[in-house]
C-alpha positions as CSV (number, residue, x, y, z in Angstrom):
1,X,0.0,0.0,0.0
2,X,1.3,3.5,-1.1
3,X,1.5,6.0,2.0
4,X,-0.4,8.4,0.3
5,X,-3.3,6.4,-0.1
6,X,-6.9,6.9,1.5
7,X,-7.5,4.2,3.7
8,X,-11.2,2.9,3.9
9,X,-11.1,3.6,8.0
10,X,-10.4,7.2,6.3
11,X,-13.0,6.9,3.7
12,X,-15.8,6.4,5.5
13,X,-15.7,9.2,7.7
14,X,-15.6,11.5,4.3
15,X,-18.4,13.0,3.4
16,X,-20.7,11.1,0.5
17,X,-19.4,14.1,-1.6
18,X,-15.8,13.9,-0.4
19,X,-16.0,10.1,-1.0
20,X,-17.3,10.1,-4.4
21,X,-14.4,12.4,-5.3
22,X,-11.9,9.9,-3.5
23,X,-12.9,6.5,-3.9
24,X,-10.2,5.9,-6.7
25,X,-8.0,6.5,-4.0
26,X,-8.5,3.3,-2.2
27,X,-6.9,0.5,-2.8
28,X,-8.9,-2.6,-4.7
29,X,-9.7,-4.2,-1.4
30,X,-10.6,-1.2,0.1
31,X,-12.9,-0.2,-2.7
32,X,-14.8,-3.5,-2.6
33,X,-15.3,-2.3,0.8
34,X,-16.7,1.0,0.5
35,X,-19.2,-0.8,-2.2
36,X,-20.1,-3.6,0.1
37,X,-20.9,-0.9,2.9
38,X,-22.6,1.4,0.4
39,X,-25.5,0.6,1.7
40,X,-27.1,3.2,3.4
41,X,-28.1,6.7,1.5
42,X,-26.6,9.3,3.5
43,X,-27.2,11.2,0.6
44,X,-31.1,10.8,-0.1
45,X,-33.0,11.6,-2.7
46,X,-35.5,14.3,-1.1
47,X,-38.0,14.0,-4.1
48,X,-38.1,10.5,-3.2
49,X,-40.9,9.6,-0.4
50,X,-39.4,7.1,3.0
51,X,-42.3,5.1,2.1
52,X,-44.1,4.6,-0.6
53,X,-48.1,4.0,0.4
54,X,-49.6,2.8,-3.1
55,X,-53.0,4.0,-3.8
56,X,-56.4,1.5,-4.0
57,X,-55.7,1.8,-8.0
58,X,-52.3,0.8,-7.7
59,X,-53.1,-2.1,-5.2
60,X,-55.9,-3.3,-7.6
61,X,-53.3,-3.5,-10.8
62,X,-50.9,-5.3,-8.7
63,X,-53.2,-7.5,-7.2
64,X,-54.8,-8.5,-11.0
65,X,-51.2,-9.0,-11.7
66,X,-50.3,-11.3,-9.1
67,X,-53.4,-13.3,-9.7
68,X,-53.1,-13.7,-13.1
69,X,-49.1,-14.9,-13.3
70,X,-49.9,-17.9,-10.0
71,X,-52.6,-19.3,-12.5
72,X,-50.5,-19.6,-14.9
């Protein structure tokens, strides 16, 4: 490992924007970390609802949906 480079103890205490800027800093291993742990969105999506409450139309197409691919 190079001395200059980001370790993934280091990375993860970056900011999401810091660490998309730095991640080719990381060594292979280190990367496969930071994917594996990439889990969470610390950086959501605000137009994007925490959950998602489908209306009684939506219900009813998946519903017909369901039903008609297990009687097949």
């Amino acid at each position: 490992m190079k001395n200059n480079q980001l370790t993934f103890k280091e990375f993860r205490h970056l900011p999401r924007s810091e660490q998309n800027n730095r991640y080719k800093e990381l060594s292979d291993h280190d990367k496969f970390l930071a994917r594996m742990n990439d889990w969470t969105n610390d950086d959501p999506n605000p137009d994007v609802p925490d959950v998602w409450e489908p209306s009684e139309k939506e219900v009813q197409e998946i519903m017909e949906i369901f039903n008609r691919e297990s009687s097949e």
